[in-house]
C-alpha positions as CSV (number, residue, x, y, z in Angstrom):
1,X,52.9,6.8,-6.6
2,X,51.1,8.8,-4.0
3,X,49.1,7.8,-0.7
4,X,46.0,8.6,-2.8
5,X,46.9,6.3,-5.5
6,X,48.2,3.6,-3.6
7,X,45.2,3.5,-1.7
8,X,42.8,3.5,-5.1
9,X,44.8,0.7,-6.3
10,X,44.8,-1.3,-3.0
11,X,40.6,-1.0,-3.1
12,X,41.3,-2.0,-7.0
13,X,42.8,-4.7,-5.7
14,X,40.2,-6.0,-3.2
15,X,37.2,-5.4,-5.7
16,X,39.5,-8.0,-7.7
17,X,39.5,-10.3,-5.3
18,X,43.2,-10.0,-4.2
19,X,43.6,-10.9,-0.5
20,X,45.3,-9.2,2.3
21,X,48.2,-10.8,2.1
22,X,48.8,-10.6,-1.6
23,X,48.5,-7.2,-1.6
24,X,51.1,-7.0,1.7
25,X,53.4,-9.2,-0.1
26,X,53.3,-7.1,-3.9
27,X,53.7,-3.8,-2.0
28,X,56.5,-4.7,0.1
29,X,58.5,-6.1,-3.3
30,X,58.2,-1.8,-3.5
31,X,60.3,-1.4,-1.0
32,X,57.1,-0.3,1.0
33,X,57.4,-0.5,5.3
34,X,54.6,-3.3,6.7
35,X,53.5,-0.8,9.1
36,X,52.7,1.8,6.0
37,X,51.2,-0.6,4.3
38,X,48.9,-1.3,7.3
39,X,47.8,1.8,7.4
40,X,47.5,2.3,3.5
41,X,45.2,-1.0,3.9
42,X,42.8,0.5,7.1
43,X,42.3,3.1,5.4
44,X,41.3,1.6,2.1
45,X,38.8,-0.7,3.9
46,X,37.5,1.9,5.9
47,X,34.5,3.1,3.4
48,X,33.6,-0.7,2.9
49,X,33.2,-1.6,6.5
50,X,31.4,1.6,6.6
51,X,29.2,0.9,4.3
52,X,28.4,-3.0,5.5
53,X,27.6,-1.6,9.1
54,X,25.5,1.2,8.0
55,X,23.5,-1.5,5.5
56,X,23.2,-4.1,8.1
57,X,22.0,-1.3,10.7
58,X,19.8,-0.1,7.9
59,X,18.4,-3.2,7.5
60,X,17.6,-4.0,10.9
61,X,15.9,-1.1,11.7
62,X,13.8,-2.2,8.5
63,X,13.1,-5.6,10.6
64,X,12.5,-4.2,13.6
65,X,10.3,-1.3,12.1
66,X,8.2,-4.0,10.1
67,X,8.0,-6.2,13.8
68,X,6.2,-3.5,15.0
69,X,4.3,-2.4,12.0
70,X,3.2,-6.1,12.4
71,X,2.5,-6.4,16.0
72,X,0.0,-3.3,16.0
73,X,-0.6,-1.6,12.7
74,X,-1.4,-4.3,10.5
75,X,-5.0,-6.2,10.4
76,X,-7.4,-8.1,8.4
77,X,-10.6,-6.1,7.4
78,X,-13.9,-7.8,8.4
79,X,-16.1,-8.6,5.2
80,X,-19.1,-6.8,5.8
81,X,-22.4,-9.1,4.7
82,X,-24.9,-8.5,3.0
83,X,-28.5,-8.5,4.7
84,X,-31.5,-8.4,2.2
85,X,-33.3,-6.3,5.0
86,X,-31.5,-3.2,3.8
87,X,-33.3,-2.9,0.4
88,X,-36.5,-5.6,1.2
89,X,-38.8,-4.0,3.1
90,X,-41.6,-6.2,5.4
91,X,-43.9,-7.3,3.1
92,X,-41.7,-6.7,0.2
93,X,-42.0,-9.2,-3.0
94,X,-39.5,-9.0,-5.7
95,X,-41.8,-11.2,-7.9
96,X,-44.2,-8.8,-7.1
97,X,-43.1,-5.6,-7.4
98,X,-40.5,-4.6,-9.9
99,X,-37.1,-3.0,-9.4
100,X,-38.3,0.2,-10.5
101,X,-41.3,0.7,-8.1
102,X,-38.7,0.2,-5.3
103,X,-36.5,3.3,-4.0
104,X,-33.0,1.7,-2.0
105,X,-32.6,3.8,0.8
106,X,-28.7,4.8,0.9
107,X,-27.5,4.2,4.3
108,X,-23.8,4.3,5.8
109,X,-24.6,0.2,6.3
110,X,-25.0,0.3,2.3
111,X,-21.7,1.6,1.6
112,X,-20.4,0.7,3.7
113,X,-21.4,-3.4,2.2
114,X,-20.2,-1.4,-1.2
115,X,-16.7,-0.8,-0.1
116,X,-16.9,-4.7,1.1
117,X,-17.6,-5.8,-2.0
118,X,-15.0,-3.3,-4.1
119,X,-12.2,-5.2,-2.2
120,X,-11.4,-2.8,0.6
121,X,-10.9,-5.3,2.9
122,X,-7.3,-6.0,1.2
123,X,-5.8,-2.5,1.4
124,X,-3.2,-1.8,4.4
125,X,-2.5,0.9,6.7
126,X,0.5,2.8,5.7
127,X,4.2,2.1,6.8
128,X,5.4,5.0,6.6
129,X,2.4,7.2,7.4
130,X,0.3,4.8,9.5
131,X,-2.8,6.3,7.8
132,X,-5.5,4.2,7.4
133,X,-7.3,4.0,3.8
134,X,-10.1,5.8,3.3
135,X,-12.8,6.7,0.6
136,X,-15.0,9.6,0.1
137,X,-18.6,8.2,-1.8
138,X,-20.6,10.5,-3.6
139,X,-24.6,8.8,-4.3
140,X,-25.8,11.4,-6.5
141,X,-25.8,14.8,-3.7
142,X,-25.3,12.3,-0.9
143,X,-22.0,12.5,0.4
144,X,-20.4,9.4,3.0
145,X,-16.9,8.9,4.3
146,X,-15.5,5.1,5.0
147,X,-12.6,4.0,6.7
148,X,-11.0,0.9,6.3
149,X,-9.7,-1.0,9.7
150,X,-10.6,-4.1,11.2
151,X,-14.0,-3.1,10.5
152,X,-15.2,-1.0,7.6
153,X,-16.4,2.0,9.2
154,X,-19.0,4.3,7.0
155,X,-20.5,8.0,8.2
156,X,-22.1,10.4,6.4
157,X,-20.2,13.4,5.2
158,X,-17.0,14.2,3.5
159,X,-13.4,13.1,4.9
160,X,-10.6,15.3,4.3
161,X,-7.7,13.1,3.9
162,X,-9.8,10.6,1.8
163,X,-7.4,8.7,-0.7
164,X,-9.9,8.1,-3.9
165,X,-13.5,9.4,-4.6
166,X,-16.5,7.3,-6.1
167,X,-19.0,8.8,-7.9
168,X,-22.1,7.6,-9.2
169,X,-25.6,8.4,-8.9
170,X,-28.9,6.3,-6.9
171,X,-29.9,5.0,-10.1
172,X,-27.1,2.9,-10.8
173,X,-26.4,1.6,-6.9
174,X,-30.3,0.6,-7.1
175,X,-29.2,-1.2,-10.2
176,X,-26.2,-2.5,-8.6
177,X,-28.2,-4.3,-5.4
178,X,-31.1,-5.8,-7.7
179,X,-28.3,-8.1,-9.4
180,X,-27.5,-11.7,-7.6
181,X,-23.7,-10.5,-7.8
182,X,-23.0,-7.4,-6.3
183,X,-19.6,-7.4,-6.5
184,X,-19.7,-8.2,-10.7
185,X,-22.3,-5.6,-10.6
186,X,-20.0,-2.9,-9.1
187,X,-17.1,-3.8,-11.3
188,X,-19.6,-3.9,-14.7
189,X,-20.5,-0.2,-13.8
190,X,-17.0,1.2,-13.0
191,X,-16.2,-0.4,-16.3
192,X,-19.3,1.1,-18.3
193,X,-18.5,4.7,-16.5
194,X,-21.6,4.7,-14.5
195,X,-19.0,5.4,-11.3
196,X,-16.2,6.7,-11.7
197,X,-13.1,7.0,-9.4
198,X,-11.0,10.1,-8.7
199,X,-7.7,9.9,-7.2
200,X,-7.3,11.9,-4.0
201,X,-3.7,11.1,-2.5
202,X,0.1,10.5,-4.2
203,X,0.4,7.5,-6.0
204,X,3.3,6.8,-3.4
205,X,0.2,6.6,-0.5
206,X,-1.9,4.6,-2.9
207,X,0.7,2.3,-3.3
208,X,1.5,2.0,0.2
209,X,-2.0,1.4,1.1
210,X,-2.1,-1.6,-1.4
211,X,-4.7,0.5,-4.0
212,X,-3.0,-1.3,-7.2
213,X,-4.8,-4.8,-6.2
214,X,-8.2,-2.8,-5.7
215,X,-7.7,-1.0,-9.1
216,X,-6.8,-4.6,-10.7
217,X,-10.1,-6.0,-9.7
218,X,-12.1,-3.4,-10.8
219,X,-10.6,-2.7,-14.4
């Protein structure tokens, strides 16, 4: 038997739970010299210390990595409140005026209280990115960008690296902020197909981000 094969069967051996010193002791009733057998053995451990320190280093650059991520990426998203002065103008009466004689004017506050209420506040910045989530909302030709921090920040405009697109028109979001729950109303019409939701980055970033729970309360 060759170096080769003496060394496969001695890592045979160890994945059988043999010890050292059996091993010593059966190759030396060969007729094997202890200092060949040494070195038969270092070698044969040598990939499986290997391996050990390169998964302990592995995983403590994990730990470390997520310390950090910790320490200054991650955050808890304020919940952005509701204030009936964005739709009820002075003077305004809901018992006196219906819904349909009143036009909501779509602000960055609005959607900004619509991302709020779609559960934004529970997605993540990226690990391995450090992207933070962001959404492109389209109100009929009205086009706003948010972004998801500590706070949820809306402008007007389109953001390039956006990870999903909501689309619906003023109609429905008018229909949406006349109900008493705004967040059932939301999830009623991404349901019925009166806003739809286009995916804009991998599935690897959405997941990442923490997108599965948002698309879980939705559907």
């Amino acid at each position: 038997m060759d170096e080769k094969e003496l060394i496969k069967d001695i890592r045979w051996k160890f994945s059988k739970g043999k010890s050292r010193a059996e091993i010593t002791r059966n190759l030396q009733k060969k007729g094997l010299k202890l200092e060949f057998i040494d070195s038969l053995i270092y070698r044969a451990e040598r990939p499986r210390k290997i391996l050990k320190i390169s998964v302990i280093s592995i995983a403590s650059l994990i730990f470390i990595w997520f310390g950090i991520y910790g320490m200054f990426f991650y955050h808890t998203t304020e919940k952005v409140q509701y204030s009936p002065n964005w739709i009820k103008q002075e003077g305004f009466d809901e018992m006196e005026y219906p819904q349909e004689e009143f036009s909501l004017e779509i602000t960055p506050e609005l959607i900004s209280l619509i991302a709020s209420e779609i559960g934004v506040g529970k997605l993540r910045t990226s690990p391995l990115t450090l992207k933070k989530p962001s959404i492109n909302f389209k109100i009929s030709e009205d086009l706003f960008h948010t972004r998801i921090g500590k706070k949820i920040e809306t402008e007007r405009g389109n953001g390039n690296e956006a990870d999903l697109l909501f689309s619906t028109d003023r109609e429905t979001v008018e229909e949406i902020f006349f109900q008493k729950d705004i967040k059932e109303g939301i999830r009623n019409a991404v349901i019925s197909g009166k806003i739809s939701i286009e995916q804009l980055a991998s599935e690897q970033e959405l997941f990442l981000k923490g997108y599965l729970g948002l698309y879980n309360e939705l559907k």
